[in-house]
Rosetta silent file (secondary structure, phi, psi, omega in degrees, C-alpha in Angstrom):
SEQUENCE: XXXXXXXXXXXXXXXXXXXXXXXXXXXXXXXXXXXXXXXXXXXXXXXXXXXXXXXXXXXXXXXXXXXXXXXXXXXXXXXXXXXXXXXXXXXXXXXXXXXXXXXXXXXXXXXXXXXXXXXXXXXXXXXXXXXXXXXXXXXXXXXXXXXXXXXXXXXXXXXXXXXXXXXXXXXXXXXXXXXXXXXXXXXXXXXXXXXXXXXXXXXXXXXXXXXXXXXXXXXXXXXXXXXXXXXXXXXXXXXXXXXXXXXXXXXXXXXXXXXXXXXXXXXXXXXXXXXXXXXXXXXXXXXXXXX
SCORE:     score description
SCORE:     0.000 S_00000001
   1 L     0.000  143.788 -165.106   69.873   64.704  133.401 S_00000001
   2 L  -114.040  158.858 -121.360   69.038   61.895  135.312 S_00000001
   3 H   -95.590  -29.358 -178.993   71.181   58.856  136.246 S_00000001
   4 H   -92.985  -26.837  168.634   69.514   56.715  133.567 S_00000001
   5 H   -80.768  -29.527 -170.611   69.817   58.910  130.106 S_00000001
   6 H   -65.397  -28.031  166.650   73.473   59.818  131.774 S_00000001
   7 H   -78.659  -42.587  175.503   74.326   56.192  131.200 S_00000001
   8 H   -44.325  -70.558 -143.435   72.352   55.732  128.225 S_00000001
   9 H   -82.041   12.113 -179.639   74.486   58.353  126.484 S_00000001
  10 H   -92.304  -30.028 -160.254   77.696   57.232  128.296 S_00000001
  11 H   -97.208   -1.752  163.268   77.294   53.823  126.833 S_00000001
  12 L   -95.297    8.265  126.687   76.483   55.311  123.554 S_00000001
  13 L   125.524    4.581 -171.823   79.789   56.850  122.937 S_00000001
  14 H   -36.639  -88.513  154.339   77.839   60.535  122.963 S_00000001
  15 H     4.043 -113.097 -159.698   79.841   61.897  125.735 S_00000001
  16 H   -52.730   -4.788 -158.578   82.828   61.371  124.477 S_00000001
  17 H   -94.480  -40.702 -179.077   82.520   61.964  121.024 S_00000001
  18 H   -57.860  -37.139  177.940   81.213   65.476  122.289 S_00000001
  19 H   -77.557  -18.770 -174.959   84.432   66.276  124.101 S_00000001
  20 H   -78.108  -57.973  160.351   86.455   65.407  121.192 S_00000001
  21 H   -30.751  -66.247 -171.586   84.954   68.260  119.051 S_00000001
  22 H   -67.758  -23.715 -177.685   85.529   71.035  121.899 S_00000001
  23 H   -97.663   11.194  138.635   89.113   69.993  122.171 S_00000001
  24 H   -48.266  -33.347  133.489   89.835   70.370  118.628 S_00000001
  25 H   -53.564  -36.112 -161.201   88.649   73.132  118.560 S_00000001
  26 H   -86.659  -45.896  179.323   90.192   74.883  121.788 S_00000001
  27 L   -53.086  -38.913  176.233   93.470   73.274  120.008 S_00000001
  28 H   -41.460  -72.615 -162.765   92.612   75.054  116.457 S_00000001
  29 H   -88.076   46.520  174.862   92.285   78.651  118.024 S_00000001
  30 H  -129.006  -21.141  171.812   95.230   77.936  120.316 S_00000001
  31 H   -87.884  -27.100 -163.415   97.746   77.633  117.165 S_00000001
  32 H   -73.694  -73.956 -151.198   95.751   80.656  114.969 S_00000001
  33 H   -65.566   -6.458  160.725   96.462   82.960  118.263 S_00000001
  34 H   -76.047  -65.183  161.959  100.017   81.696  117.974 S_00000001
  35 H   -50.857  -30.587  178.760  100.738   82.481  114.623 S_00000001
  36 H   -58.104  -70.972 -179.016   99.004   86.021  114.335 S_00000001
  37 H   -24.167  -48.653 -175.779  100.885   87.833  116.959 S_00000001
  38 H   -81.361  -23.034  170.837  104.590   86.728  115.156 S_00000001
  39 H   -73.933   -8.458 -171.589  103.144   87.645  111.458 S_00000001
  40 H   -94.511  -36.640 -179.465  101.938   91.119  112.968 S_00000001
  41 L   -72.834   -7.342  156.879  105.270   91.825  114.364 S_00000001
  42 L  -109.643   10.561  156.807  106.629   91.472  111.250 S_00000001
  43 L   -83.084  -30.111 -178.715  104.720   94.001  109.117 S_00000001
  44 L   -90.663   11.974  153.654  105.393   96.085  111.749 S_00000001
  45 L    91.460   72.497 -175.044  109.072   95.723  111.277 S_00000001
  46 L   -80.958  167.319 -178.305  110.391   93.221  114.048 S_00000001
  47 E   -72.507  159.072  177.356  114.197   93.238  114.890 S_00000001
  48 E  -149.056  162.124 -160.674  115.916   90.933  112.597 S_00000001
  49 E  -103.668  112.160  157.777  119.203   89.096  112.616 S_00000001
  50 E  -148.611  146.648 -150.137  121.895   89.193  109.589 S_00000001
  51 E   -97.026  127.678  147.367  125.301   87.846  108.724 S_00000001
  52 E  -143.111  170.375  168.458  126.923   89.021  105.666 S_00000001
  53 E  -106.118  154.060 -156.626  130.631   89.462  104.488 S_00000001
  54 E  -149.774  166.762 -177.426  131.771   93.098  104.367 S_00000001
  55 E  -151.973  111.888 -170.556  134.626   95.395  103.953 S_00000001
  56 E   -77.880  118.522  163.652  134.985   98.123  106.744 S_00000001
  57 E   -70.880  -70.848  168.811  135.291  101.138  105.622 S_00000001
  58 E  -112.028  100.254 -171.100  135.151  104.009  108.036 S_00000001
  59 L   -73.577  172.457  162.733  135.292  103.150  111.593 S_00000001
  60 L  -136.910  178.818 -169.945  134.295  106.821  113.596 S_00000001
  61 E   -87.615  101.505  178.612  134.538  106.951  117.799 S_00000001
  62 E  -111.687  170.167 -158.298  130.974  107.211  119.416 S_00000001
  63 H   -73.264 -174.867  175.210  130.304  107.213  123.127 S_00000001
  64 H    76.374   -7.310 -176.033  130.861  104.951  125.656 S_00000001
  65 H    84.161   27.793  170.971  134.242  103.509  123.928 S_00000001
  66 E  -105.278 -173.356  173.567  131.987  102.550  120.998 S_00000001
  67 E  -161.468  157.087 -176.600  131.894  103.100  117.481 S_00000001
  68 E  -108.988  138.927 -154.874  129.636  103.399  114.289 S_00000001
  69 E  -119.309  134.061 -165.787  131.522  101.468  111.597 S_00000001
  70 E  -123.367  121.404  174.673  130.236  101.916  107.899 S_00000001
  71 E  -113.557  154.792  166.379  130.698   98.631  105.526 S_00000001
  72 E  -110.678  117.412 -170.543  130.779   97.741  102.161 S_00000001
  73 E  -102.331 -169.913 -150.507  128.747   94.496  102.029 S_00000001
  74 L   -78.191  -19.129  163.090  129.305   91.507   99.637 S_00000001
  75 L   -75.923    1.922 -170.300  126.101   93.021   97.552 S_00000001
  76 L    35.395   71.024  119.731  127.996   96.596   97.265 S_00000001
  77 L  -132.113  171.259 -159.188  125.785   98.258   99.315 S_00000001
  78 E  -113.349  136.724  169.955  126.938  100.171  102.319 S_00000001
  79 E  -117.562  152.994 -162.411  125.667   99.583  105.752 S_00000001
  80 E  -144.123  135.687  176.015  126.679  101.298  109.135 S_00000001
  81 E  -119.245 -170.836 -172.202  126.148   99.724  112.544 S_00000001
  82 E  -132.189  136.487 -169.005  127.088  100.635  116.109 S_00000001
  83 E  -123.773   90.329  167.214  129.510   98.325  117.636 S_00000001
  84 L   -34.964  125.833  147.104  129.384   98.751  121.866 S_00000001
  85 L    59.224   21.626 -159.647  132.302   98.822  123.553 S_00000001
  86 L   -94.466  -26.318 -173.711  134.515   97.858  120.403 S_00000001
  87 L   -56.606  -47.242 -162.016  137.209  100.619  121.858 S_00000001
  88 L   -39.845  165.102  145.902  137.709   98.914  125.720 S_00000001
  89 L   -30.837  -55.925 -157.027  141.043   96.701  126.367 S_00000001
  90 L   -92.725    1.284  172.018  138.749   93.790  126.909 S_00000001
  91 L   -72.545  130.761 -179.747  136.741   93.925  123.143 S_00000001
  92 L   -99.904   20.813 -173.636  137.678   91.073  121.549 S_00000001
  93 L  -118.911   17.032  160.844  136.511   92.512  117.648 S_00000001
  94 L   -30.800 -112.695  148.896  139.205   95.623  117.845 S_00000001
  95 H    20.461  -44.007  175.187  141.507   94.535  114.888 S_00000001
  96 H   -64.475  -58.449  179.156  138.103   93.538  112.798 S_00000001
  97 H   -47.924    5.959  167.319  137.456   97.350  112.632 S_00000001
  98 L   -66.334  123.640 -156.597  140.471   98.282  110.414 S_00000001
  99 L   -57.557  132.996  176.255  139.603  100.366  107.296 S_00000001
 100 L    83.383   18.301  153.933  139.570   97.326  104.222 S_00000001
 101 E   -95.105  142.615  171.866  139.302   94.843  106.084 S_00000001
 102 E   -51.702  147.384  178.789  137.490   91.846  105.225 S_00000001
 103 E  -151.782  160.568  149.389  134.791   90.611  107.984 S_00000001
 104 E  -134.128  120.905 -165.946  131.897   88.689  108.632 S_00000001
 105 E  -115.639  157.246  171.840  130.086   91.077  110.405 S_00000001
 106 E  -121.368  129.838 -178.555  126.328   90.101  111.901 S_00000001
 107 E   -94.097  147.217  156.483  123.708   93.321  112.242 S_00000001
 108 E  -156.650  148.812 -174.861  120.316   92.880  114.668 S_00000001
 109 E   142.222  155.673 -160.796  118.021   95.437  114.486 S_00000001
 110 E   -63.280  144.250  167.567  114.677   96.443  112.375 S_00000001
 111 L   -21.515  -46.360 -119.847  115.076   96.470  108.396 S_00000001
 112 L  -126.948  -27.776 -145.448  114.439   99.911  107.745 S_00000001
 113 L   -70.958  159.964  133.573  116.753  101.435  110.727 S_00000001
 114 L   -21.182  -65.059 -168.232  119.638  103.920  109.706 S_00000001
 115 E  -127.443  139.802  149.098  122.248  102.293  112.257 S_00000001
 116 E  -127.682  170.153  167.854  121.673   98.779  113.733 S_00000001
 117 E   -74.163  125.840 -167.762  123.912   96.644  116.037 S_00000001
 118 E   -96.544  104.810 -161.617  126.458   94.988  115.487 S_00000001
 119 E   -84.560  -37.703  164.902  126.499   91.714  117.178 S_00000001
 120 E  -150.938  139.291  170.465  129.929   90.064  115.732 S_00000001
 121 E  -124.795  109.192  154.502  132.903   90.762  113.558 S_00000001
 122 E   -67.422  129.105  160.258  135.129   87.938  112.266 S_00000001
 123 E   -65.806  126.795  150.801  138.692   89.106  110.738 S_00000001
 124 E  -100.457  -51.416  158.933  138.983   87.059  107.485 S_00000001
 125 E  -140.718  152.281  170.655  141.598   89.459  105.756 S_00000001
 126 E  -145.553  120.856 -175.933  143.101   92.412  106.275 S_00000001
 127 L   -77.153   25.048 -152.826  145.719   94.279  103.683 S_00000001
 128 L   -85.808  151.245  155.988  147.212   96.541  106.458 S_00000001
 129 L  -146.931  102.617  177.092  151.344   96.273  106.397 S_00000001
 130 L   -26.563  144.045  171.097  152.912   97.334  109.032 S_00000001
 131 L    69.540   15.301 -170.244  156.071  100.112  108.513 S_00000001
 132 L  -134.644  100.032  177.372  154.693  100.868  104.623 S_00000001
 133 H   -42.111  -65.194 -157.619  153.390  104.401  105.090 S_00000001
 134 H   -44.678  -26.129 -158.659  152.453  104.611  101.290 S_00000001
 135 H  -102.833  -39.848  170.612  150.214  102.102  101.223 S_00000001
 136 H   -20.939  -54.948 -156.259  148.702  102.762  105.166 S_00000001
 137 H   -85.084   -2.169 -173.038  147.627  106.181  103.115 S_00000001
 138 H   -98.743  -51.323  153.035  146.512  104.491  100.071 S_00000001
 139 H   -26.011  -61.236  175.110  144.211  102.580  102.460 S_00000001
 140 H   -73.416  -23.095  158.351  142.506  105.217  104.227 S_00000001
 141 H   -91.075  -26.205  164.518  141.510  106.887  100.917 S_00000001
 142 H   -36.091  -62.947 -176.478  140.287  103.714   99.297 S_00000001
 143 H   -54.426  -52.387 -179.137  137.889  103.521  102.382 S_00000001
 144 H   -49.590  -57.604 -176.030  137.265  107.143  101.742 S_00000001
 145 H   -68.622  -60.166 -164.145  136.188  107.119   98.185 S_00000001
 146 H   -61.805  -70.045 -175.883  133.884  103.674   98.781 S_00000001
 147 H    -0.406  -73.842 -167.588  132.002  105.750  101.527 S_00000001
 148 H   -69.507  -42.468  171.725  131.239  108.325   99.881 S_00000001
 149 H   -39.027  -72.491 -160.734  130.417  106.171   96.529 S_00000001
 150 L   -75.384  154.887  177.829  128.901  103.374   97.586 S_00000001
 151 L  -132.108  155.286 -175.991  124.850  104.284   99.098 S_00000001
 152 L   -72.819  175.342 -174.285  122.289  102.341  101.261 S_00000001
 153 L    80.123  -33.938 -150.790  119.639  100.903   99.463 S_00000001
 154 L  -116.310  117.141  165.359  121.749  100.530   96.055 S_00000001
 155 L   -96.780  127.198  163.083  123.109   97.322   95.666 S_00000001
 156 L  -139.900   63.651 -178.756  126.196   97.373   93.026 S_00000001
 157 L    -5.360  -40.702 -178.918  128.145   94.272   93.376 S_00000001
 158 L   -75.671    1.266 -178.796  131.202   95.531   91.080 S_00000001
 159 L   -83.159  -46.230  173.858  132.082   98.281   93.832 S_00000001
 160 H   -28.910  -68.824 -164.352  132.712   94.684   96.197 S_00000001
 161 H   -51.689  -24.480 -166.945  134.781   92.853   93.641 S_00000001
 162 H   -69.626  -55.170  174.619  136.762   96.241   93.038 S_00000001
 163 H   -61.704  -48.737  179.532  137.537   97.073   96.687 S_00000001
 164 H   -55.445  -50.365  170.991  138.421   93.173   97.293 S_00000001
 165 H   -64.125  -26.650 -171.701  140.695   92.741   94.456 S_00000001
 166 H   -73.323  -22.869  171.964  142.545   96.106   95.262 S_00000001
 167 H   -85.599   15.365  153.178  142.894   94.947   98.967 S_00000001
 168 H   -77.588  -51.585 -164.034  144.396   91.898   97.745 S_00000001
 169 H   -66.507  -22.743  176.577  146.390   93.723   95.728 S_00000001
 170 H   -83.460  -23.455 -151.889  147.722   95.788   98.387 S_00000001
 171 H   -97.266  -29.883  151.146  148.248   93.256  100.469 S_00000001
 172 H   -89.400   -1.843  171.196  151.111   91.103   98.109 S_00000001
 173 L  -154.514   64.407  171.508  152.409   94.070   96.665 S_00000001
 174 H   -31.717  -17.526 -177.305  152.503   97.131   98.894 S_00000001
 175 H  -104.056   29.466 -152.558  154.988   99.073   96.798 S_00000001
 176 H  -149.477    3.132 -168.568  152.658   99.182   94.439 S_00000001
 177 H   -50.039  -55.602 -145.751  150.200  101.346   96.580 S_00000001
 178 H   -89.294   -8.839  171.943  150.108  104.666   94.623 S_00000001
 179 H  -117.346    9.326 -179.421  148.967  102.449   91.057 S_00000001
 180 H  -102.712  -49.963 -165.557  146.685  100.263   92.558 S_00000001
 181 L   -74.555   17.499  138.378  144.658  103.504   93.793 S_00000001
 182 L   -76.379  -16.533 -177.636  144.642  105.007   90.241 S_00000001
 183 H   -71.086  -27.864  172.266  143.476  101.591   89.180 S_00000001
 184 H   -81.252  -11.909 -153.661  140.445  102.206   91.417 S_00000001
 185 H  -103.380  -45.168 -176.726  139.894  105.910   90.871 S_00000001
 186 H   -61.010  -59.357  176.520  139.480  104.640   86.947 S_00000001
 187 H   -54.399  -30.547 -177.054  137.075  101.878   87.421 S_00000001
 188 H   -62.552  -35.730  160.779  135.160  103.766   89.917 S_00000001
 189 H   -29.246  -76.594  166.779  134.715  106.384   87.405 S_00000001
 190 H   -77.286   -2.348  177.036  133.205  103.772   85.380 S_00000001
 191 H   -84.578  -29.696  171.918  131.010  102.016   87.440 S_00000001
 192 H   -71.064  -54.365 -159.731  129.411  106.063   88.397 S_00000001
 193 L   117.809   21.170 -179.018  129.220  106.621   84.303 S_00000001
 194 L  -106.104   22.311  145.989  131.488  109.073   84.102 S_00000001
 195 L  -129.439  141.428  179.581  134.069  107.809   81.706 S_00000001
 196 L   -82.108 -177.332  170.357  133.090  106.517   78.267 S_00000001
 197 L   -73.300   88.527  179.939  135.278  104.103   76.633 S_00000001
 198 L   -68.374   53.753 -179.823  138.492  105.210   75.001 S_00000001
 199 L  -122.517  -79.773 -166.810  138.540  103.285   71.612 S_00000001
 200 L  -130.075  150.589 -151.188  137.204  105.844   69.733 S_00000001
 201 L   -60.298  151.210 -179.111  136.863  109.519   69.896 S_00000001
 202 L   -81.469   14.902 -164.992  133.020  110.973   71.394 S_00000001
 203 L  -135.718  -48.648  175.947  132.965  113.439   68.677 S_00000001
 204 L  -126.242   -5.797 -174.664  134.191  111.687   65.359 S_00000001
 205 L    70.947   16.115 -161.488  134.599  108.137   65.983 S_00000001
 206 L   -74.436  167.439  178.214  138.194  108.385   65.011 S_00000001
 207 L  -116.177  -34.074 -177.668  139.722  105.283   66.350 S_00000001
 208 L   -76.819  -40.000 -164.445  143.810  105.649   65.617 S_00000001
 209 L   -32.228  160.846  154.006  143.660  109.744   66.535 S_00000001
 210 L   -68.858  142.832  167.491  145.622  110.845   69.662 S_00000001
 211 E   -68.821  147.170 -172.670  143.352  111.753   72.466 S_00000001
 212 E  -119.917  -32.550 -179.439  143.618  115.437   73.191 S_00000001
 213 E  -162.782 -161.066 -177.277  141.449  116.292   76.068 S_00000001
 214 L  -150.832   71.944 -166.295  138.375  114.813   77.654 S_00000001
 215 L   -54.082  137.762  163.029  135.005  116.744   77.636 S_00000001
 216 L   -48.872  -38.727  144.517  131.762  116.102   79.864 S_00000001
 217 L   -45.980  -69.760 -155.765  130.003  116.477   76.631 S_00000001
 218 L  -141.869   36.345  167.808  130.913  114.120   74.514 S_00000001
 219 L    78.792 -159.565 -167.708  133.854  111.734   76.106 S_00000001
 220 L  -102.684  142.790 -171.790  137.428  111.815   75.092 S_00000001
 221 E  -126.321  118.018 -173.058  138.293  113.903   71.990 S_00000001
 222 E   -89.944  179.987 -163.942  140.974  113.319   69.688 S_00000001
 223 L   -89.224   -2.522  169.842  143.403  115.536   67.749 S_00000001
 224 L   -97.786   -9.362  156.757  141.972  115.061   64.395 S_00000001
 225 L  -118.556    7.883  169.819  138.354  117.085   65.018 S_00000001
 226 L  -131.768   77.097 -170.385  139.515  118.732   67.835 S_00000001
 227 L   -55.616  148.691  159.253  142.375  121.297   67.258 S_00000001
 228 L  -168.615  167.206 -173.569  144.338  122.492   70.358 S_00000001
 229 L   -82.255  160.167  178.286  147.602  123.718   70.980 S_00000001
 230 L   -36.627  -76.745  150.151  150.643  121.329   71.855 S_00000001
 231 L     6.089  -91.864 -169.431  150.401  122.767   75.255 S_00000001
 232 L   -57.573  -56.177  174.983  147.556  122.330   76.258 S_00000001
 233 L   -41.202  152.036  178.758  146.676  118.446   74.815 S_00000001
 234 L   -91.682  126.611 -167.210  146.829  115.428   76.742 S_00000001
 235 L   -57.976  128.407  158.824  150.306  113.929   75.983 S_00000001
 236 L   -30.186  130.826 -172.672  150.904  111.200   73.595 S_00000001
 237 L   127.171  -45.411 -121.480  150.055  107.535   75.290 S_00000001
 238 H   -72.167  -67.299  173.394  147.110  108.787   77.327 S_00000001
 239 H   -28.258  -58.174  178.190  144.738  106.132   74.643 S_00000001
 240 H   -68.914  -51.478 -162.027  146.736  103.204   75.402 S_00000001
 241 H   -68.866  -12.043  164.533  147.840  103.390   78.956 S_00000001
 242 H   -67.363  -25.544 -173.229  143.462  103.734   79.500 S_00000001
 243 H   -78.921  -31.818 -177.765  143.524  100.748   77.585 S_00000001
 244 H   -90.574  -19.510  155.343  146.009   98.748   79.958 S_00000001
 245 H   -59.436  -61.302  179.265  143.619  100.150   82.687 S_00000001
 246 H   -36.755  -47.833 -156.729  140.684   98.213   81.352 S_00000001
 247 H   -90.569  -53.666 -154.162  142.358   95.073   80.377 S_00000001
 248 L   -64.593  169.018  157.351  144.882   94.535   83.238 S_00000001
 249 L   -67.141  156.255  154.016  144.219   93.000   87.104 S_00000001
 250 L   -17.551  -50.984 -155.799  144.681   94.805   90.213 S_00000001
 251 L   -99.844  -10.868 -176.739  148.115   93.395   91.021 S_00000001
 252 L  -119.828   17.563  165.006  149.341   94.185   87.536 S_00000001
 253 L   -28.631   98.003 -173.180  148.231   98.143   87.252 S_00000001
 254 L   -36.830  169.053 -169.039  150.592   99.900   85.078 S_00000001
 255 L   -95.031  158.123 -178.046  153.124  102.578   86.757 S_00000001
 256 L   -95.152   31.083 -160.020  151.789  106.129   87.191 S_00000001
 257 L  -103.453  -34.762  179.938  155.025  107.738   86.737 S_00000001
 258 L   -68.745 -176.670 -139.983  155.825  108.653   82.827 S_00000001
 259 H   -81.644  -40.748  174.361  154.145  111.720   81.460 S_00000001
 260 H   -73.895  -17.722  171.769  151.314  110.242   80.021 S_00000001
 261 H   -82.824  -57.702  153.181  150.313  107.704   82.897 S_00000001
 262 H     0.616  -78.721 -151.789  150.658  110.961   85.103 S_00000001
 263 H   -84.201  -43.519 -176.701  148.726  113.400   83.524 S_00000001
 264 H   -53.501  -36.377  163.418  146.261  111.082   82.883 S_00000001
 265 H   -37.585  -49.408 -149.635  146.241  110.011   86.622 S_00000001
 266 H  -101.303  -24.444 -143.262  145.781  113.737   87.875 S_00000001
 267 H   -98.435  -52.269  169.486  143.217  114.388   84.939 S_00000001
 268 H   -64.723  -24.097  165.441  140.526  111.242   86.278 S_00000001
 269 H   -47.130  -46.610  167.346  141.158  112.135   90.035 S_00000001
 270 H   -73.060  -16.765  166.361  140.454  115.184   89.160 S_00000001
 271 H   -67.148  -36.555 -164.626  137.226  114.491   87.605 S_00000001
 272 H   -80.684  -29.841 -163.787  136.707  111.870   90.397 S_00000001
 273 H   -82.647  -72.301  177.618  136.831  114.814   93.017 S_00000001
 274 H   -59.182  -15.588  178.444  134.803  117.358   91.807 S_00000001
 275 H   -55.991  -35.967 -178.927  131.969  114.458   91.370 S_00000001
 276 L  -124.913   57.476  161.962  132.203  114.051   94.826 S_00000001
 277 L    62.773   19.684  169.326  132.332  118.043   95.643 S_00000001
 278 L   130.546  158.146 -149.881  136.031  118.156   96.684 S_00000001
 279 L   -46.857  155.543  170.168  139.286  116.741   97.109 S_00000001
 280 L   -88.617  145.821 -176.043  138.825  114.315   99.983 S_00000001
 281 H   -50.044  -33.114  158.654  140.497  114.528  103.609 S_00000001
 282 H   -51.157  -30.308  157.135  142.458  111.764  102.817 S_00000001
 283 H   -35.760  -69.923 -150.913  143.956  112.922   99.614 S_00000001
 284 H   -35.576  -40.006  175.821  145.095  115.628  101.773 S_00000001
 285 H   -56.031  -44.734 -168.769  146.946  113.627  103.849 S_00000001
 286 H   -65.239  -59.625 -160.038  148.608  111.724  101.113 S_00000001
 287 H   -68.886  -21.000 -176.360  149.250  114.553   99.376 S_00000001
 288 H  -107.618   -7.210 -170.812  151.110  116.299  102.125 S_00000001
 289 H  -106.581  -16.973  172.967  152.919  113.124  103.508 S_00000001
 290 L  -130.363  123.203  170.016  154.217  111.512   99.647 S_00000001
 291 L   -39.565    0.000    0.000  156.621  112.946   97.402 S_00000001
């Protein structure tokens, strides 16, 4: 180009008009190669950061003075992270790790994994009370039972509200330990399906009968289409005091002690057990340490 069109087309705005174009361009495909890269990394399951509130259930001891701590989150479903170092002197989230306690715990790690990391645990509540064995032991199977219960994946919001009100419940009225976990062993029951509704018999529809026993088949069975000996029958009461399960709160769970609050007690545990293939270690404990 010669000295004289290079001016022509300088003073005709050419030039510049030309330069304007490529860097509009160079800018275009400088944001596209920005965006691809972070939209690829997330089909392909980038780490990701999340807060929720939780209720710990089982911490267990992993290496290094760590540990992998299994929650019940605020969606009732249960997630299990790995919490570094939560054992040392110098961890300041010990005390957050107590079985029932409330947290806000934050996970990072890909969607999909099994265990991710656990980046913080806030204490919010905790129902532990010092010197009151009964309840210590009431504690450690509550956490036991949601474990096993609750599953990843499956969100079921009423196992939250269940575990929260009973660890409220333990937590103002501690002597009260051994009827807030039958209060839980009933509802859990229903929240799996496995107890119908005791207002009227699964067999005849009587509604007044006494309940007599409580089949897998067809619900609870009363004493007017279902003969059985004295013996044998679930003791006058059994109908009502199921009924004062349903309707009451946590904090006001009828006592397990007369015959019919008892038997009934012993009769959903036991149902509650075999569901989930045998008594749990925690029963055991309970069972060998309260009278």
């Amino acid at each position: 180009m010669t000295c004289a069109s290079l001016n022509e087309s300088w003073a005709g705005g050419d030039w510049l008009k030309e330069n304007l174009k490529i860097a509009e361009v160079l800018w275009v495909n400088s944001q596209e190669s920005r965006v691809k890269p972070s939209s690829c990394s997330l089909e392909a399951g980038a780490s990701l950061i999340e807060t929720l509130q939780a209720i710990v259930l089982r911490p267990i001891p992993f290496q290094d003075g760590g540990l992998v701590v299994s929650f019940l989150t605020e969606h009732g479903e249960r997630k299990a992270g790995i919490a570094k170092g939560a054992k040392k002197p110098s961890a300041k989230w010990v005390s957050a790790f107590e079985p029932l306690s409330l947290v806000r715990v934050g996970f990072f790690g890909k969607e999909q994994a099994d265990l991710r990391r656990i980046t913080r645990c806030e204490l919010q509540h905790s129902p532990l009370t010092l010197g009151h064995l009964e309840c210590n032991l009431v504690m450690a199977c509550l956490a036991d039972l949601f474990d096993r219960v609750a599953k990843e994946g499956v969100e079921d919001e009423r196992l939250f509200r269940l575990l929260s009100a009973c660890g409220r419940a333990l937590k103002d009225h501690p002597e009260r330990a051994l009827n807030i976990l039958a209060y839980a062993e009933h509802w859990l029951l229903h929240c799996m399906g496995l107890l119908p509704h005791p207002r009227v018999c699964g067999a005849c529809g009587n509604a007044t009968a006494p309940i007599v026993m409580l089949s897998e088949e067809r619900g609870w069975r009363c004493a007017e289409c279902t003969p059985m000996d004295p013996a044998d029958a679930l003791p006058t009461g059994v109908r009502e005091h199921l009924r004062t399960l349903r309707t009451c709160s946590a904090e006001d769970a009828p006592e397990t002690t007369h015959q019919a609050a008892r038997t009934c007690t012993e009769l959903l545990r036991s149902r509650l057990m075999k569901e989930l293939g045998g008594e749990l270690r925690s029963y055991e404990v309970m069972r060998r340490m309260v009278v």
